[in-house]
DONUDO-709868 format. One record per residue (C-alpha): x, y, z. Coordinates in steps of 0.25 Angstrom, whole numbers, plus 5000, padded with zeros to 4 digits. Layout:
DONUDO-709868
(sepa (X; Y; Z)) ...
//
This chain:
DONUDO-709868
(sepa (5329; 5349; 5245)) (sepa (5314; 5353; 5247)) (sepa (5312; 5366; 5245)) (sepa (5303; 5368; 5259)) (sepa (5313; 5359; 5267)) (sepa (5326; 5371; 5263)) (sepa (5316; 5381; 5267)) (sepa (5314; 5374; 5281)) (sepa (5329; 5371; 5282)) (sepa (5331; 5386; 5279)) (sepa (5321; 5391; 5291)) (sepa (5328; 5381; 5299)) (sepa (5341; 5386; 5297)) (sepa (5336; 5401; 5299)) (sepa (5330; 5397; 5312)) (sepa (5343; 5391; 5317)) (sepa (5352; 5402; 5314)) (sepa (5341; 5413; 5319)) (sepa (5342; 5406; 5332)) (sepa (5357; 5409; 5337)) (sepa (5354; 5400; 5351)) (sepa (5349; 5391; 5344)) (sepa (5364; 5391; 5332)) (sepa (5372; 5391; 5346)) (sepa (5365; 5382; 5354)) (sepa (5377; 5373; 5350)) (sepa (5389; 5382; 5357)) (sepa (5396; 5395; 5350)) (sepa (5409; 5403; 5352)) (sepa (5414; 5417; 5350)) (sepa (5400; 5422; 5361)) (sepa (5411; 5420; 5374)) (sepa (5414; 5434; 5374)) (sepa (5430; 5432; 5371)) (sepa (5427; 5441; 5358)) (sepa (5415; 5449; 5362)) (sepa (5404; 5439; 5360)) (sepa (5393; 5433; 5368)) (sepa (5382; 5425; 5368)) (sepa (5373; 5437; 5370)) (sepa (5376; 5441; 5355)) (sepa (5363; 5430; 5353)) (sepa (5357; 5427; 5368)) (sepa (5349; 5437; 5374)) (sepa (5338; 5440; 5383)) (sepa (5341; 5432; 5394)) (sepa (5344; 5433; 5408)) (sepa (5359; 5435; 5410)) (sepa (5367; 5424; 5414)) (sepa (5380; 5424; 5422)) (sepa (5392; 5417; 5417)) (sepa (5406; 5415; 5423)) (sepa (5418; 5404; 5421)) (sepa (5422; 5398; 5432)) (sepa (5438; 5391; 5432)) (sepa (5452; 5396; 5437)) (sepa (5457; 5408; 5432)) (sepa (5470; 5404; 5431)) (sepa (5478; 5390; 5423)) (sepa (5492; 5386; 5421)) (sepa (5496; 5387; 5407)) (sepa (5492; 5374; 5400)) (sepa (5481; 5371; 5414)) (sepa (5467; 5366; 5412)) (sepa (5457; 5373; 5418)) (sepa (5441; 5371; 5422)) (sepa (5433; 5380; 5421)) (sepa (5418; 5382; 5418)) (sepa (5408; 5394; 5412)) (sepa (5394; 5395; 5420)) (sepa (5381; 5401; 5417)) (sepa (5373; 5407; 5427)) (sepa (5359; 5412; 5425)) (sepa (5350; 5417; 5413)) (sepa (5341; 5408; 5407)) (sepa (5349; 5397; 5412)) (sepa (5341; 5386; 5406)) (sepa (5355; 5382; 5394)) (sepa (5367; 5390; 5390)) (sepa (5378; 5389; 5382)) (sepa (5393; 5396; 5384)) (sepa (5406; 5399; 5374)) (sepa (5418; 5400; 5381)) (sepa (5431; 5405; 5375)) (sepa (5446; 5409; 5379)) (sepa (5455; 5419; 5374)) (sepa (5468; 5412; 5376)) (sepa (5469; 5403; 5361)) (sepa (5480; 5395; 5369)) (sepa (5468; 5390; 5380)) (sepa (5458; 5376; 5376)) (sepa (5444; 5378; 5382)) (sepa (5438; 5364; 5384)) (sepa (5424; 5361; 5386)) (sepa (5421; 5354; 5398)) (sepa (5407; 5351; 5401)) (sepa (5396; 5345; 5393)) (sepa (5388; 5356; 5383)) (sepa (5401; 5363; 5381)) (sepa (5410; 5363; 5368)) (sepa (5423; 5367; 5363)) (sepa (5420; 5376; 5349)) (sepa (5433; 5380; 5344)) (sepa (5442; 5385; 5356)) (sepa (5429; 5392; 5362)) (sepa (5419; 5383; 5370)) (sepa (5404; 5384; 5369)) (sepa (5391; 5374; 5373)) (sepa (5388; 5362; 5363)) (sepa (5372; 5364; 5366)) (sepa (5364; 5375; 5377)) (sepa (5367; 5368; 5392)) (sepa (5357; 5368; 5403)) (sepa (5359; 5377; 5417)) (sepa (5356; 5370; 5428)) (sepa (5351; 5378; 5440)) (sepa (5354; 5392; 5433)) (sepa (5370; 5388; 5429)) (sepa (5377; 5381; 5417)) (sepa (5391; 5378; 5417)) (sepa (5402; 5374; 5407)) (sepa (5414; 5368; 5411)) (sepa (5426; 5369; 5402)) (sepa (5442; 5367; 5401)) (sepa (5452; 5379; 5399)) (sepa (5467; 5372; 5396)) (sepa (5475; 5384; 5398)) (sepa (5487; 5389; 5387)) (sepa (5502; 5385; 5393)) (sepa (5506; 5400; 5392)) (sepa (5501; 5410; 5403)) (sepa (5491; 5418; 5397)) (sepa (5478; 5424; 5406)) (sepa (5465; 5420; 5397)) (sepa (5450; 5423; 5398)) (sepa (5438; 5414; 5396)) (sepa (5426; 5419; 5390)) (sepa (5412; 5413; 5392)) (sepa (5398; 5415; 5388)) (sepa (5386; 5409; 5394)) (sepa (5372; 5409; 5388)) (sepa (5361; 5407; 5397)) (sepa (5348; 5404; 5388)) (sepa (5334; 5399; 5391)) (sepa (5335; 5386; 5380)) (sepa (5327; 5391; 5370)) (sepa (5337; 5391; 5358)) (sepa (5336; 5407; 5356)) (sepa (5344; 5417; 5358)) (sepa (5335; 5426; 5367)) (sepa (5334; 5423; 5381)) (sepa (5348; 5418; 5383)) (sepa (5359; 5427; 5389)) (sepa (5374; 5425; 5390)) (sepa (5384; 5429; 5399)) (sepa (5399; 5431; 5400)) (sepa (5412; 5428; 5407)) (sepa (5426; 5428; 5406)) (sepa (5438; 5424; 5414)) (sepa (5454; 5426; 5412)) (sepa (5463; 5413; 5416)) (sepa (5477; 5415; 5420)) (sepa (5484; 5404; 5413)) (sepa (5499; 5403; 5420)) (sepa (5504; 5419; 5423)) (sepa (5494; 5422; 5414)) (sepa (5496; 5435; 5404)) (sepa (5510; 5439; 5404)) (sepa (5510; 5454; 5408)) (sepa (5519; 5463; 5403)) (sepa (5525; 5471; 5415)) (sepa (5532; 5484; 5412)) (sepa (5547; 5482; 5416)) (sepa (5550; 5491; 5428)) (sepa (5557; 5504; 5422)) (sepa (5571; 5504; 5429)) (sepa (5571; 5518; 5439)) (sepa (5575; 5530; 5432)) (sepa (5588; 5536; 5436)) (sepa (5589; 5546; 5445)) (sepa (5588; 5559; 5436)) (sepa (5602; 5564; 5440)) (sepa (5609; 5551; 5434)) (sepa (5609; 5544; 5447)) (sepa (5621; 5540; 5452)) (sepa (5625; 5554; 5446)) (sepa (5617; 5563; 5454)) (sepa (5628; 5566; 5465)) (sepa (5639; 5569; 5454)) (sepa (5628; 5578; 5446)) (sepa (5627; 5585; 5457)) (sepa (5645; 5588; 5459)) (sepa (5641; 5600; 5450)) (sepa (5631; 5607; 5460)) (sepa (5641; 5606; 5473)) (sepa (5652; 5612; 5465)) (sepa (5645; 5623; 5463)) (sepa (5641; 5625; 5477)) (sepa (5654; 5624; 5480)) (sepa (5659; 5633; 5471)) (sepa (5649; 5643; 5475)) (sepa (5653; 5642; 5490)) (sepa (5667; 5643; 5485)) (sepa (5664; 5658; 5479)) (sepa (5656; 5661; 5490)) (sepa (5668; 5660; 5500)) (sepa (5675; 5667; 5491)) (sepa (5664; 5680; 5491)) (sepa (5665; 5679; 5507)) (sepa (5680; 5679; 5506)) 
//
């Protein structure tokens, strides 16, 4: 190889990976939020977007469910999303065109245009056949299109699905009424001892009077 062409490819290399718009302009996962990431570890500057799921909040077990995450606002000229569950029993199933399934997450395949200040992705949830209560997370990045990290900013959202009766909940068992504290049942015959001493003590005082 010529020596000036593996210096090029080497500044070329450089310039890709010092460009993280530009190394996930293609979709990435783990930014959703589910374990503490976002988007905004790279993209900043911008103008804060809003973004929201939209889709029931509750499935039967084994159900498939519609359900889209929109961004609102920011730059607002192409964005990307990662969308992840924490249910390893749920599929997610990418929908609309520009979206992708990476692993169990999904994420964008290439920046999408807004139109008229929104972007949305439209995707499938096919709920577990066991009753659980699950939560989508979902970031949104709202950039200006110029391939560089600052001037884009991301936003959040989260939502919890009730699949069947959702989380069991362990509730305590009613503790059965104590017994009354003079044994119950036994509280007339405890108290035999107390009349025969009044009785005896009105006995001695005839007696006294006699």
């Amino acid at each position: 190889m010529h020596p000036q062409f593996r210096i090029t490819s080497v500044f070329a290399a450089l310039a890709l990976w010092s460009s993280p718009a530009l190394a996930t302009s293609t979709g990435i996962t783990g930014q959703s939020g589910k374990d503490g990431m976002t988007c905004s570890t790279c993209h900043k500057g911008g103008e804060l977007p809003t973004v929201e799921f939209e889709g029931p909040t509750s499935l039967e077990p084994g159900a498939t469910g519609q359900y889209a995450l929109i961004i609102r606002g920011g730059a607002a000229k192409t964005g990307g999303i990662n969308i992840a569950v924490d249910s390893a029993e749920t599929s997610l199933l990418a929908s609309s065109a520009g979206l992708k399934k990476l692993g169990t997450e999904l994420t964008h395949s290439a920046p999408q245009p807004f139109n008229a200040g929104v972007l949305r992705f439209d995707f499938s949830l096919v709920a577990p056949a066991t009753d659980v209560t699950l939560t989508l997370f979902g970031a949104g990045n709202s950039t200006n299109a110029d391939l560089k990290s600052d001037g884009d900013r991301s936003s959040t959202a989260k939502l919890s699905v009730k699949i069947g009766k959702g989380t069991p909940v362990d509730v305590p068992q009613e503790e059965e009424p104590e017994e009354n504290a003079d044994g119950g049942g036994c509280a007339a015959a405890g108290s035999a001892p107390i009349w025969g001493c009044m009785l005896a003590g009105l006995m001695l005082f005839r007696r006294r009077q006699g």
